[in-house]
C-alpha positions in Angstrom: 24.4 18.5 -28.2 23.2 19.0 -24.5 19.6 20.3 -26.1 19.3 16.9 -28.0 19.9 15.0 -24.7 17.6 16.8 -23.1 14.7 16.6 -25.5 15.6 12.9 -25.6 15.8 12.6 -21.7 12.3 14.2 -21.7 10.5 12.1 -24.6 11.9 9.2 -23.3 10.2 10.5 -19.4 6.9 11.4 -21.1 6.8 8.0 -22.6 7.5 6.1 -19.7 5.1 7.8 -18.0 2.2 7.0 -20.6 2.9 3.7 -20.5 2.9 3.3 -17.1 -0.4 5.1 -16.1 -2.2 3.1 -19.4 -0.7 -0.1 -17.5 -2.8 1.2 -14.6 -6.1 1.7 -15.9 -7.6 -0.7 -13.4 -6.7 1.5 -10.4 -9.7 3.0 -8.4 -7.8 4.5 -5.4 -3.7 4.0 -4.3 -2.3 6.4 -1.5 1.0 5.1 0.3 2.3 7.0 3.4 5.8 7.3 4.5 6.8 6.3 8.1 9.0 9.4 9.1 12.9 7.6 9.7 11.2 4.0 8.8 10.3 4.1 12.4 6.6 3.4 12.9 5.2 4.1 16.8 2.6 1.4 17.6 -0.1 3.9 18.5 0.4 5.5 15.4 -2.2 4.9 13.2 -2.1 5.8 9.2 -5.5 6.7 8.1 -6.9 6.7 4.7 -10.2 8.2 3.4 -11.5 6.6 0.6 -15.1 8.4 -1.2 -16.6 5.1 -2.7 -19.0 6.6 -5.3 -19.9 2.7 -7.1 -21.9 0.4 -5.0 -22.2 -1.8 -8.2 -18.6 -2.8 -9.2 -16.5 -5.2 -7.4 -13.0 -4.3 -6.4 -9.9 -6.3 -6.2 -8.2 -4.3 -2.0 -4.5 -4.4 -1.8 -2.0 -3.4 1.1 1.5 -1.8 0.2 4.2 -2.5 2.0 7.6 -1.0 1.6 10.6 -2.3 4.1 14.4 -1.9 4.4 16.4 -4.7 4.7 17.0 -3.3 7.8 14.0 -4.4 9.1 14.3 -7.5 12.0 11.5 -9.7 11.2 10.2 -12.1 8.6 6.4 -11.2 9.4 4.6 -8.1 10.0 1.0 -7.7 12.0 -1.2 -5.3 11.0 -4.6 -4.0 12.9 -6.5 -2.9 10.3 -10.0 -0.7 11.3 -12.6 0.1 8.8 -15.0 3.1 9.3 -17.7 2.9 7.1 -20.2 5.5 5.9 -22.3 5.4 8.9 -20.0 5.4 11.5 -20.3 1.3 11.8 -16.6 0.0 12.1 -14.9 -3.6 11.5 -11.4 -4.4 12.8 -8.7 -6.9 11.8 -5.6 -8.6 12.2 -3.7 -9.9 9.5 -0.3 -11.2 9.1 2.1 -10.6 6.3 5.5 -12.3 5.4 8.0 -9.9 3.9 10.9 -12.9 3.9 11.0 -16.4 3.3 12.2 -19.1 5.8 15.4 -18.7 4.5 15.6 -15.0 5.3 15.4 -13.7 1.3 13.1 -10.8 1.2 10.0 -11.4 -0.7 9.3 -7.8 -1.9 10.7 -6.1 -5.0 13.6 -3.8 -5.7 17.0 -3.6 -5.5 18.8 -1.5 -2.5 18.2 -1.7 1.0 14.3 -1.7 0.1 12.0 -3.9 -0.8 8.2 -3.6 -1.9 5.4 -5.9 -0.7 2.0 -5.8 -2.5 -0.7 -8.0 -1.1 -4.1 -9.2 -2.1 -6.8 -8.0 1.4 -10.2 -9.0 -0.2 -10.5 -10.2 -3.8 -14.2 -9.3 -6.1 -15.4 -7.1 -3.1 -18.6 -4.5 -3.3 -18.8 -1.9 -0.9 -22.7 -1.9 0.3 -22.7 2.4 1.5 -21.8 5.1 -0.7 -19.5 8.0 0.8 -16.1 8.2 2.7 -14.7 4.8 4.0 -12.0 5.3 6.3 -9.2 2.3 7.1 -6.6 2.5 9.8 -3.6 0.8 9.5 -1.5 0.1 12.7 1.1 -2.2 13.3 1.1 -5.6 16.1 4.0 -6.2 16.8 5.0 -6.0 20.2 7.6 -3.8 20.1 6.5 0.1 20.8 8.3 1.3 17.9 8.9 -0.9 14.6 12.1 0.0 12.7 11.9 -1.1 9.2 9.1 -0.1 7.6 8.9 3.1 5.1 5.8 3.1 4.0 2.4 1.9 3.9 -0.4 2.3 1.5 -3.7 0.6 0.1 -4.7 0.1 -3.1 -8.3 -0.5 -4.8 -8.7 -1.8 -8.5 -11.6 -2.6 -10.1 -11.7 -6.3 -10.2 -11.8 -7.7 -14.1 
């Protein structure tokens, strides 16, 4: 009886698992980084390197964001650098709400943590072939954030 389960457990694993990464097709790039003890240092940046090989197809650029309901604020600032190709770079700052005026967490999941996935740029072309790097640091004005678990970006091809 225990060998059926566990030839059931693993079809029913394996078929999950199909059907999730065929639900993903889309997906050019996706890399999230865990903040070690959901405590994130403000000068500590979380860098992603990103070889864009297709200058012709536009892309749809999200930011993950995964919190505990630990964490003190509705909002979260970002600085957000992007290094292209030849060294040429473009900074932002961009503000994100992870709970509604009433204090509900927007993100998903159940638990003490909740996932954020945000639209940067929507149809966007990169114009330089090669390694794009974006750093991600928080602004809020606290020296070290509490709260936040992980943070990641996300490229899909846009439709």
């Amino acid at each position: 009886m225990k060998i059926i389960n566990k030839i059931i457990g693993v079809f029913i694993i394996a078929s999950l698992t199909v059907g999730l990464q065929s639900c993903d097709g889309n997906r050019y790039f996706e890399q999230n980084i865990e903040i070690l003890n959901n405590n994130w240092a403000y000068n500590d940046a979380q860098n992603f390197y990103v070889d864009i090989t297709d200058t012709t197809s536009s892309f749809n650029f999200y930011l993950n964001i995964r919190n505990t309901t630990d964490y003190p604020y509705a909002n979260l600032y970002l600085f957000i650098q992007t290094t292209f190709p030849d060294s040429v770079y473009a900074r932002d700052t961009i503000e994100f709400q992870l709970a509604n005026v009433d204090g509900r967490w927007m993100g998903e999941g159940y638990g003490e943590y909740k996932y954020s996935h945000f639209i940067l740029r929507e149809a966007m072309r990169f114009s330089q072939k090669g390694v794009h790097e974006f750093s991600i640091e928080h602004g809020m004005r606290k020296d070290t954030l509490s709260g936040i678990s992980d943070i990641g970006i996300r490229l899909e091809y846009y439709p």
